[in-house]
N, C-alpha and C positions, 0 to 999 in steps of 0.2 A: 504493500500500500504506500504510496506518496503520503508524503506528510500534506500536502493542501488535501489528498481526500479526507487523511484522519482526521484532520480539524474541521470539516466541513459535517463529516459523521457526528463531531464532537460538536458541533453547536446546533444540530438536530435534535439531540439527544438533549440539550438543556433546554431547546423551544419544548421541547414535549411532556421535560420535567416542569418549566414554568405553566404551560398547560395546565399537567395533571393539577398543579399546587394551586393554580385558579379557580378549578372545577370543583375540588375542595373546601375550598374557602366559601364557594357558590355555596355549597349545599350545605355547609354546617352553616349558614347564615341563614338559610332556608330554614333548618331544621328548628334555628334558635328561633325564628317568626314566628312558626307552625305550633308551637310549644308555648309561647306567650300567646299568642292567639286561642289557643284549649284553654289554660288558663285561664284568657279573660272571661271566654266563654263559659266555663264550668260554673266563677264567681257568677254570674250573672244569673246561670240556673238557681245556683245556691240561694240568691238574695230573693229571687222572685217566689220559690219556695216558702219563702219564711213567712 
């Protein structure tokens, strides 16, 4: 392998790590909405119950 291919392998490979790390980030920020959202929802069963 040429070293211009290995580095070019090599900054594939960190687009796809930056990627992944984004896609991540997406979904536990999703997950942390989704979650206070139940919760608000739940409080709100809760109160109207009472």
């Amino acid at each position: 392998m040429t070293q211009m291919h290995q580095k070019q392998k090599h900054n594939e490979m960190k687009q796809q790590d930056e990627k992944a790390k984004r896609r991540q980030e997406r979904l536990a920020q999703q997950l942390r909405q989704n979650l206070k959202r139940r919760k608000e929802q739940s409080r709100k069963r809760a109160q109207s119950e009472l």
